[in-house]
C-alpha positions in Angstrom: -153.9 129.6 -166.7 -153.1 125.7 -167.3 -154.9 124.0 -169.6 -157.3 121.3 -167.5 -155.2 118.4 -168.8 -152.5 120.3 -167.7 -153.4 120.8 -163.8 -151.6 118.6 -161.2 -153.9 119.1 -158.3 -157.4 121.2 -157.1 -155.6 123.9 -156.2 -154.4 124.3 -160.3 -158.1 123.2 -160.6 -159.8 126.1 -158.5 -157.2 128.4 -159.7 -158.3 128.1 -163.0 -162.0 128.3 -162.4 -161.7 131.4 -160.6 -159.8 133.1 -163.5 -162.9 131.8 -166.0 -165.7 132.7 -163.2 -164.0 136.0 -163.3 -164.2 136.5 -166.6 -167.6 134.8 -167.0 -168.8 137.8 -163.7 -167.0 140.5 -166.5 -169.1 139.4 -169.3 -172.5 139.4 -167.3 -171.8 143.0 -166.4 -170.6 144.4 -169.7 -174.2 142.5 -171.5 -176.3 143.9 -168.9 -174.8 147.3 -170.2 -175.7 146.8 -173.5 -179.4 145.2 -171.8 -179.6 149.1 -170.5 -179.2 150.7 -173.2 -181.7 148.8 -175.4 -184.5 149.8 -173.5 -184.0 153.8 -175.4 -184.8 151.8 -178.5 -187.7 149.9 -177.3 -191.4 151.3 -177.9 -193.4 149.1 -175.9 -193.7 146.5 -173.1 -194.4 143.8 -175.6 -190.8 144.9 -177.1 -189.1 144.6 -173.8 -190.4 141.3 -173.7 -189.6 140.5 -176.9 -190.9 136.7 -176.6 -189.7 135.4 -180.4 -186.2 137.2 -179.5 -185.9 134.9 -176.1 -186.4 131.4 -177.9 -184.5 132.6 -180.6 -181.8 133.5 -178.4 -182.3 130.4 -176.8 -181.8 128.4 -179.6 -179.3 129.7 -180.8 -177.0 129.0 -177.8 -178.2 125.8 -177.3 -176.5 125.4 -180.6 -173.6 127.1 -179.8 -173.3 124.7 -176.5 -173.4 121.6 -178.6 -170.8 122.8 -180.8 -168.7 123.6 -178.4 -169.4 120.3 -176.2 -171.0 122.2 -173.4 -174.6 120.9 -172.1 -177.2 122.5 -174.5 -179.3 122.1 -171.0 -177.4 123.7 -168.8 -176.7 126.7 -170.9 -180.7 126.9 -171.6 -180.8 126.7 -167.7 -178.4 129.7 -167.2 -180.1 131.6 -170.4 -183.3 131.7 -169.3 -182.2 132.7 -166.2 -180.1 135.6 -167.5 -182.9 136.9 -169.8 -185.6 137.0 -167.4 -183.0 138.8 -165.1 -182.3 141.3 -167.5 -185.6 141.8 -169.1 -186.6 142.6 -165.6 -184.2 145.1 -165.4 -184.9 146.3 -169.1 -188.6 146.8 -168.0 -187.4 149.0 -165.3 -186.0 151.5 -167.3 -187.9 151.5 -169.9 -190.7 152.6 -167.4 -188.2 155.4 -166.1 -188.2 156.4 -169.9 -191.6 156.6 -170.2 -191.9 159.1 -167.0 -190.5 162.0 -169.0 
């Protein structure tokens, strides 16, 4: 993959997106793994929730977005999103778990 000062057109430009979207698809799947498997540790709904774990979580890749010049907004955006996803999905197992 070029680097993006090195592209010489959109099609070097989509090219490389697609290789970092796929990459960016492979991490969202290999997290929500590790999402899965928290729920066996969790002993409540309030821990599946986890509220001070979110906004920590939150503020600590805001962080990371400004130190890596990416928008401390738009990764909150995509954060939030993720988490409430994933705690969703966390809450749905955890349920499961409780059935037995």
């Amino acid at each position: 993959m070029k680097e993006s000062s090195q592209c010489k057109n959109m099609n070097d430009i989509r090219e490389a997106i697609d290789i970092i979207d796929e990459d960016i698809v492979k991490l969202i799947a290999k997290r929500s793994l590790y999402v899965k498997e928290a729920s066996k540790f969790k002993k409540d709904e309030e821990a599946v929730k986890d509220k001070e774990r979110v906004e920590k979580v939150i503020k600590s890749k805001k962080n990371l977005a400004k130190r890596v010049n990416a928008s401390p907004e738009l990764v909150e955006s995509i954060y939030r999103t993720m988490i409430d996803y994933f705690i969703k999905e966390e809450m749905k197992e955890w349920k499961k778990k409780q059935q037995f």
